[in-house]
C-alpha positions in Angstrom: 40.2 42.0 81.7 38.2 41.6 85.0 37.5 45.0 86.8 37.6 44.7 90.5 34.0 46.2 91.8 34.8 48.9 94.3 33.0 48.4 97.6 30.1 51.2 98.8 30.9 53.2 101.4 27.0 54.1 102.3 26.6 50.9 103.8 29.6 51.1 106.4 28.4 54.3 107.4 24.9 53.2 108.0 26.3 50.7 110.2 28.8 53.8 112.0 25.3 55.6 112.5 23.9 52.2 114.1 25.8 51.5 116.1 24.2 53.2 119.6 20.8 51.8 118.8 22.8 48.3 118.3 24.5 49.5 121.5 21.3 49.5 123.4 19.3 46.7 122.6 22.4 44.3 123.1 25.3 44.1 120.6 26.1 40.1 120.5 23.9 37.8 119.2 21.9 35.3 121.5 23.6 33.0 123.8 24.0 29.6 122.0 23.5 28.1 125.2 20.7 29.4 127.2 17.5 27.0 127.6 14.5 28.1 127.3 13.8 28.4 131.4 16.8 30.5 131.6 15.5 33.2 129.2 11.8 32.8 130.8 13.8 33.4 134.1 15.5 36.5 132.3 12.1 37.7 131.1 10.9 37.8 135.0 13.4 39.2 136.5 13.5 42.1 133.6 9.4 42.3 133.9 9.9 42.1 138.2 12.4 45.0 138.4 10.7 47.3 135.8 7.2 46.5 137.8 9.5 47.5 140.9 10.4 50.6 139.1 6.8 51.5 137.6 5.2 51.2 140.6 8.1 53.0 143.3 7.8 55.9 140.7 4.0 56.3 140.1 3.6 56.5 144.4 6.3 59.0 144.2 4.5 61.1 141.6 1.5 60.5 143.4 2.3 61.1 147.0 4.9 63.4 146.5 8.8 62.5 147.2 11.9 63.9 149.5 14.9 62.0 149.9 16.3 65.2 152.2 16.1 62.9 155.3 17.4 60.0 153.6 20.3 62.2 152.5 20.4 63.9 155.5 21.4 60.2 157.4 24.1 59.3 154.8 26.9 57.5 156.8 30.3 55.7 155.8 33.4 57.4 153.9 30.8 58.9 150.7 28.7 60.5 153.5 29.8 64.5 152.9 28.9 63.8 149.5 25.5 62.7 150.2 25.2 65.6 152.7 26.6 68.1 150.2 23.0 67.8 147.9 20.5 67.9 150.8 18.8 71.2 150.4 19.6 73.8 153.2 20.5 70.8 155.6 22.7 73.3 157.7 19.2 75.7 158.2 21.6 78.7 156.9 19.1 79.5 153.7 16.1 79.3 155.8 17.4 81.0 159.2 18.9 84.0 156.9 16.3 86.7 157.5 17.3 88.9 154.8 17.3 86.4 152.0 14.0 85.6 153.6 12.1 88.5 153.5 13.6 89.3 150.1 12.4 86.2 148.4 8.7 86.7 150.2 8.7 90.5 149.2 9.3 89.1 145.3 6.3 86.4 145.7 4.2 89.3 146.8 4.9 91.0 143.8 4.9 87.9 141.4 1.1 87.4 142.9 -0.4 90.6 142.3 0.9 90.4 138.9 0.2 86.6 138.2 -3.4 86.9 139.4 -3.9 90.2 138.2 -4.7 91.1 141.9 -7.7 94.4 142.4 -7.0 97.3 144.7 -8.5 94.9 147.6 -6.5 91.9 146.5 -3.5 93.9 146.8 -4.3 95.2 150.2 -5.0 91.3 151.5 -1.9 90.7 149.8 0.0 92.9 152.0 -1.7 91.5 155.1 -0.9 88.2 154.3 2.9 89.2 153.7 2.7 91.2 156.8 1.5 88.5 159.0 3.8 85.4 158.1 7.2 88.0 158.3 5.6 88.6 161.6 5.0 84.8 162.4 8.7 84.1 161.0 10.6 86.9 162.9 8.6 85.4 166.4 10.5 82.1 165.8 13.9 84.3 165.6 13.2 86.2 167.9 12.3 83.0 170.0 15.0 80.7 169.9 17.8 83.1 170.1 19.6 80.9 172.2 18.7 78.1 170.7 20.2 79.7 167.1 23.5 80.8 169.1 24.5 76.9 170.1 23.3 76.1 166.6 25.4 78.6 164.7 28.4 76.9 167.4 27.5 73.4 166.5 27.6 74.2 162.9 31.5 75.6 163.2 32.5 72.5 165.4 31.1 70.8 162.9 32.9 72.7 160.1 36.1 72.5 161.9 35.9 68.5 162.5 35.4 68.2 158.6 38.4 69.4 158.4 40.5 67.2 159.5 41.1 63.8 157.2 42.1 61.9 160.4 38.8 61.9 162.0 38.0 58.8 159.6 40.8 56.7 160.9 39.9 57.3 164.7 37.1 55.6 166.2 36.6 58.9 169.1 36.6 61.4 166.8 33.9 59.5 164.4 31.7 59.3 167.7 32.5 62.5 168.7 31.1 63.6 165.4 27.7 62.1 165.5 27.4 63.1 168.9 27.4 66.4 168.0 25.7 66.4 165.2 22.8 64.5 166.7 22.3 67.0 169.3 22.8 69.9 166.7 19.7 68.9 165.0 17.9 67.8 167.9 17.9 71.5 168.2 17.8 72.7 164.7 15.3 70.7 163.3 11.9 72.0 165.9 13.0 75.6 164.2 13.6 75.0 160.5 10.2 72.9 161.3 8.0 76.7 162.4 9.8 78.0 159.4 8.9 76.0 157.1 5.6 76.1 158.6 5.7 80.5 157.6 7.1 79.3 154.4 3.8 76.7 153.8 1.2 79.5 154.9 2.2 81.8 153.3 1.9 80.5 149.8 -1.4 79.0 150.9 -3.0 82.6 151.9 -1.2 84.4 148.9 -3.3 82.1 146.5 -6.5 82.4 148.8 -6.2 85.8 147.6 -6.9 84.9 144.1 -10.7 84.6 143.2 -11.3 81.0 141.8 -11.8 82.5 138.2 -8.0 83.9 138.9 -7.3 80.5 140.2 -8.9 78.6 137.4 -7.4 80.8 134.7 -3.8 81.8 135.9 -2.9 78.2 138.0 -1.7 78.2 141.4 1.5 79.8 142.2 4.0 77.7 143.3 6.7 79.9 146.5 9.8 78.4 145.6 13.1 77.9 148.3 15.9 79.7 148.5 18.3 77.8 147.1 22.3 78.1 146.8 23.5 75.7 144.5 22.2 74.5 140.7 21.5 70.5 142.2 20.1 70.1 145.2 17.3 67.6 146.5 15.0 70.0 145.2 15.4 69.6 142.0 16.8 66.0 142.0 13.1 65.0 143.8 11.3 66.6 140.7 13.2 63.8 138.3 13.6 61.0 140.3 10.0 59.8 140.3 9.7 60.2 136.1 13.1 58.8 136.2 11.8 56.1 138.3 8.7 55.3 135.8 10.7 55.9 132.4 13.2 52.6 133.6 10.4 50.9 134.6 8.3 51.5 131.6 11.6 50.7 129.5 12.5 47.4 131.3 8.8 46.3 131.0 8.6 46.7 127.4 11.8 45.5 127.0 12.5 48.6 125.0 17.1 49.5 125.2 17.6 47.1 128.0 20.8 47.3 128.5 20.7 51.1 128.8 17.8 51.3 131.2 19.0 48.2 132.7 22.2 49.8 133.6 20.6 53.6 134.6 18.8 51.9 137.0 22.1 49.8 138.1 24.0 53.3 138.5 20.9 54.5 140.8 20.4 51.8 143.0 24.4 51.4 143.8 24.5 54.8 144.6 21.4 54.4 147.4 23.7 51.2 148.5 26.3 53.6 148.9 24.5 56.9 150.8 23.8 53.9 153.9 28.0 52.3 153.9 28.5 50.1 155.5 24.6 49.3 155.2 23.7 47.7 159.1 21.3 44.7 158.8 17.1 45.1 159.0 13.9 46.5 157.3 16.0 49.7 156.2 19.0 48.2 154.9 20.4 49.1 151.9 21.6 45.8 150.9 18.3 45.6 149.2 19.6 48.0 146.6 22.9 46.0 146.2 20.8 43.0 145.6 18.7 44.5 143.0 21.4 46.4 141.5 23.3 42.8 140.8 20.3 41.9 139.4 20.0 44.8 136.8 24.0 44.0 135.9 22.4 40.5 135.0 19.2 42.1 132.7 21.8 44.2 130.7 24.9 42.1 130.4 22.4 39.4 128.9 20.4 41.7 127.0 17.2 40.8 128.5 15.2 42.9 126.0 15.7 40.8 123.1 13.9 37.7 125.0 10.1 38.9 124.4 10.9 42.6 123.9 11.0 45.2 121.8 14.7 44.9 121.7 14.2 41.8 119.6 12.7 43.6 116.9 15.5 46.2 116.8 18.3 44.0 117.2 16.7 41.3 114.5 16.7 44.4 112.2 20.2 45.9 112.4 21.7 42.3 112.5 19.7 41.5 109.5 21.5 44.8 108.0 24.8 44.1 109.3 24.6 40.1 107.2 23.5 41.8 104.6 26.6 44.6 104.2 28.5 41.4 105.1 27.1 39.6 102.1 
């Protein structure tokens, strides 16, 4: 009598559990056909675009990074959706004088207590507090006109938002960026002094601090008011690490397809934020062109062609022939 051997089931759950690393790195095996230029050609254009990343990200981290006015200029049908991230585009965060002086009264107290601030410190403290609510309630107290047609633009604008058919006529699209062109012709001179109170004030709060407070308690950072959990201010903190991690990933070669397609997903959505993109230095069909290019890098699992992906895959196929045997 022959007993039938009953199969393991460790080995088709190892391959269950392996299947997102086999995921990322590519999950077919290499393309019978592809010559040997073709891959090299692969391998540049995956090493080109991660370069591209690498270095776009390392300037960004470098030189610092705000994609407000880029937002801020979003046209085409996706446009409110662009607008909806831009931190305080409207002004109403910054031009709200009791939010304001709230938010400055807690960095005043989140100094003293940070720096461990003396007596004295505590007194410049004050003064320094003192003077930029001073220098910020001049600017109010300066454009009040100014902040009345502003406050009116930013209802006609409101009101113009709401109504669907505003895409479908060519006058009320114009009439649109009329306004809002001239809205922020006068808005943005204003948010610029505040931002300006903003800026000096967290510069003279840490000139408080002796350099032994500096040295051993860090500068303090003043951060905006802010209203909603993702806005520009927090998407500029990642984009630059985000920009370097693809990069980094596509140069190594290191989950392709998944880094390949992140940066895809990115680049379509820049593409987008400029619809329909017009033609010159600043279009955006740059980003369409790149982002067809990063379909190509993870569709053929670039990685695998002198990557690290070729380790990985050769590894997990070599345990899938093996279950198969």
């Amino acid at each position: 009598m022959v007993s039938e051997k009953i199969p393991s089931a460790a080995p088709s759950r190892l391959a269950t559990l392996c299947i997102p690393l086999r995921l990322a790195t590519g999950w077919g095996p290499y393309p019978k056909k592809l010559s040997l230029l073709a891959a090299l050609m692969l391998i540049l254009l995956r090493l080109s675009v991660g370069w591209q990343f690498y270095s776009e990200g390392t300037d960004k981290i470098q030189n610092g990074f705000d994609s407000s006015r880029f937002l801020s200029a979003a046209r085409g049908p996706f446009a409110e959706h662009f607008h909806a991230v831009v931190w305080d585009r409207d002004g109403g965060l910054r031009l709200d004088d009791e939010a304001t002086q709230r938010r400055w009264q807690w960095y005043r107290n989140t100094a003293g207590s940070h720096f461990g601030f003396d007596d004295a410190q505590q007194k410049q403290a004050d003064q320094v507090l003192k003077r930029t609510l001073n220098q910020y309630q001049f600017v109010l107290d300066n454009n009040v006109d100014e902040l009345a047609e502003i406050d009116f633009g930013r209802q006609r604008l409101a009101d113009l938002a709401q109504r669907p058919e505003r895409n479908d006529v060519t006058s009320l699209i114009g009439q649109k960026e009329t306004i809002e062109r001239e809205w922020r012709q006068k808005l943005d001179p204003i948010l610029s002094e505040v931002d300006n109170a903003w800026e000096n004030l967290q510069r003279d709060m840490n000139a408080v601090a002796s350099d032994d407070q500096l040295r051993r308690h860090g500068h303090l950072e003043l951060p905006p008011l802010r209203n909603q959990r993702i806005d520009t201010t927090v998407m500029d903190k990642f984009v630059p690490w985000f920009d370097c991690t693809i990069g980094v990933l596509l140069i190594l070669g290191l989950f392709t397809p998944v880094a390949a397609l992140a940066a895809a997903g990115f680049l379509f959505s820049v593409f987008l934020s400029q619809f329909p993109p017009a033609t010159g230095p600043t279009s955006t069909y740059y980003q369409l062109i790149e982002s067809m290019a990063c379909l190509v890098i993870a569709s053929t699992g670039a990685g695998r062609f002198a990557g690290l992906d070729s380790i990985i895959h050769a590894a997990f196929n070599r345990g899938g022939s093996h279950e198969q045997g």
